[in-house]
C-alpha positions, 0 to 999 in steps of 0.5 A, a space after each residue: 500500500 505505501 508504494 500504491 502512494 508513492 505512486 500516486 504521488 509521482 503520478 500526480 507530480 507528472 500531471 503538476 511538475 512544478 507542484 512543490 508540496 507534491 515533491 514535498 510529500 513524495 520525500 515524507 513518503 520515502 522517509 516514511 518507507 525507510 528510504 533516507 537518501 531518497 528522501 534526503 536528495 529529494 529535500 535537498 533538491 527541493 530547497 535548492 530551487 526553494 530556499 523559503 519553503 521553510 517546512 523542508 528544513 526541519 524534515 531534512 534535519 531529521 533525515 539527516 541526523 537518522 543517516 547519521 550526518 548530525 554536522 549537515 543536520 545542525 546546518 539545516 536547522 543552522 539555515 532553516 532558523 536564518 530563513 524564518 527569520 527571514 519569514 517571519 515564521 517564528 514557530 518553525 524557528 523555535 522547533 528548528 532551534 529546539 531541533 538543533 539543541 537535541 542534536 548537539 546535546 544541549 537541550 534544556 535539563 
């Protein structure tokens, strides 16, 4: 059933190839489906054509820390919170930042 999803995803991506929250959803469904480096690649793609799409940086942060490249994951969580200050988006700064301090050991005792 996750590959009828992906499938359909992929799909839909070919009837709206320029649809970034169906690219977005297509690396969930990979990270979901324990395909890392797909996932990773797919998030990263995505946010070399659009640094502002926020959400992607949190999802690549976790991707990465699970492939093990905690150094890259703290530098999407580094990026992401510079952007949202950019944005504005206060909330997603505030679970990047969050993100980033379990990463490196430093969260709140």
């Amino acid at each position: 059933m996750a590959n009828d999803r992906l499938a359909q995803l992929r799909s839909m991506l070919e009837e709206e190839p320029g649809e970034k929250f169906l690219r977005y959803a297509i690396a969930l469904e990979r990270k979901r489906e324990g395909d890392m480096q797909g996932a990773a690649a797919d998030l990263e793609g995505l946010l070399t054509e659009d640094p502002a799409y926020i959400a992607c940086y949190y999802q690549l942060a976790l991707v990465l820390a699970d492939l093990g490249r905690t150094a890259d994951a703290l530098e999407a969580c580094r990026a992401g919170s510079l952007k949202c200050l950019v944005t504005g988006d206060r909330k997603a700064r505030s679970e990047l930042l969050a993100l980033a301090a379990g990463l490196s050991g430093e969260e709140d005792e």
